[in-house]
C-alpha positions in Angstrom: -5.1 92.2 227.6 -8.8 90.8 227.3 -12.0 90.4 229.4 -13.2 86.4 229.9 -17.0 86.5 229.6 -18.8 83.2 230.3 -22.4 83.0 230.6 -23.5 81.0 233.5 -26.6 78.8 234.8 -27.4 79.3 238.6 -24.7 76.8 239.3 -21.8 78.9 238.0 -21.2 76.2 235.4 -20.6 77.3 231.6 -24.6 77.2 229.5 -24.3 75.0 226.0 -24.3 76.9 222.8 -23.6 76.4 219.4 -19.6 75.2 218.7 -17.8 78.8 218.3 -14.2 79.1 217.7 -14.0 82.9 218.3 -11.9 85.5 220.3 -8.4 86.1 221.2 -7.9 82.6 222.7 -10.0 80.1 221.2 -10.6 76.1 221.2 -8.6 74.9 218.2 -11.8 72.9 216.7 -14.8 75.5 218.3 -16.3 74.8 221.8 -19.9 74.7 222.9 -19.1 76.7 225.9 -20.3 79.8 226.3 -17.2 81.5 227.2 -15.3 84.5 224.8 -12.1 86.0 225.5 -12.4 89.6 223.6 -9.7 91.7 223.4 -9.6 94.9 225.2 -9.2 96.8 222.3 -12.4 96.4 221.4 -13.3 99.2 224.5 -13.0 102.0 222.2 -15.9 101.3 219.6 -18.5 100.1 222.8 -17.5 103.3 224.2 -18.1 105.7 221.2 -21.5 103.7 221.3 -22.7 104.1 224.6 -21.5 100.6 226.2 -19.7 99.2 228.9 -18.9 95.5 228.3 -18.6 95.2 232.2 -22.1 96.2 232.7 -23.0 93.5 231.8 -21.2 91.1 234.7 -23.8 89.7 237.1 -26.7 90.6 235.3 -29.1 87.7 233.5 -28.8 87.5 230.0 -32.5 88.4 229.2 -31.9 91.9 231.2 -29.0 92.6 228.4 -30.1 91.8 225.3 -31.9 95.1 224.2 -29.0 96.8 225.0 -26.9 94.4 223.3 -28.8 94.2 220.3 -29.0 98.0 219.9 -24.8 98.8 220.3 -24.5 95.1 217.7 -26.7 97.5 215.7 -24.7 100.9 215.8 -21.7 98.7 215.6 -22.4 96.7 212.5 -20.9 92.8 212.4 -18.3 93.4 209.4 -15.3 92.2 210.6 -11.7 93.2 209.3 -9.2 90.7 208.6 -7.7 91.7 211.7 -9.0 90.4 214.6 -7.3 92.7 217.0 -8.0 95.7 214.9 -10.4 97.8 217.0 -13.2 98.7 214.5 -16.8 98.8 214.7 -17.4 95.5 213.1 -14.9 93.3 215.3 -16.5 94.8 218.2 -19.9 94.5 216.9 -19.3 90.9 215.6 -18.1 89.5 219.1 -20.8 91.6 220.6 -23.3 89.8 218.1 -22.4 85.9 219.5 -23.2 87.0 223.0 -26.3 88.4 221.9 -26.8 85.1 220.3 -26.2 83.4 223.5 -28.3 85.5 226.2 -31.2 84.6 223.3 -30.8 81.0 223.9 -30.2 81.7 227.6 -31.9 84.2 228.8 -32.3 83.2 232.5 -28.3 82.4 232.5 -26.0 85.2 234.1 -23.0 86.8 232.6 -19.5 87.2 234.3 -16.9 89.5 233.2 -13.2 89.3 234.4 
């Protein structure tokens, strides 16, 4: 099971980012979408660190990204060769690309399903 996360502009369409080919399901060749599917496993870690990925649904992206950047910190970005394995760095690593995102978007709004 996984969460969808998209971030949005006021019209409920997908914001431009940098071509990504992360997450569980993933655009053979990257997308510029910004829209990650991130396993569910990944709750553990953001708990132990204080987060709840679904706290971020609704909000805009510039009213996240302090609290984003301080669980990416705790966290670390190391990933293991396995991207289902729930570790620190997997969860910090996906965290780190929306981070990336709300930077370049900061009036956009996140959904979470």
């Amino acid at each position: 099971m996984s969460w969808w996360i998209y971030l949005e502009d006021d019209s409920g369409e997908s914001v431009i980012v940098d071509s990504h080919s992360d997450g569980g399901t993933y655009c053979v060749g990257g997308t510029s979408s910004a829209e990650l599917n991130m396993t569910y496993n990944y709750s553990k870690p953001f708990g132990e660190a204080g987060f709840n990925l679904r706290s971020i649904n609704g909000k805009r992206a510039a009213e996240c990204v302090d609290e984003m950047e301080r669980v990416v910190a705790a966290l670390g970005t190391e990933r293991a060769s396995d991207y289902w394995a729930p570790t620190n760095g997997n969860a910090g690593a996906a965290l780190n690309r929306l981070c990336t995102w709300a930077r370049q978007h900061p009036q956009a709004k996140w959904r979470v399903s």
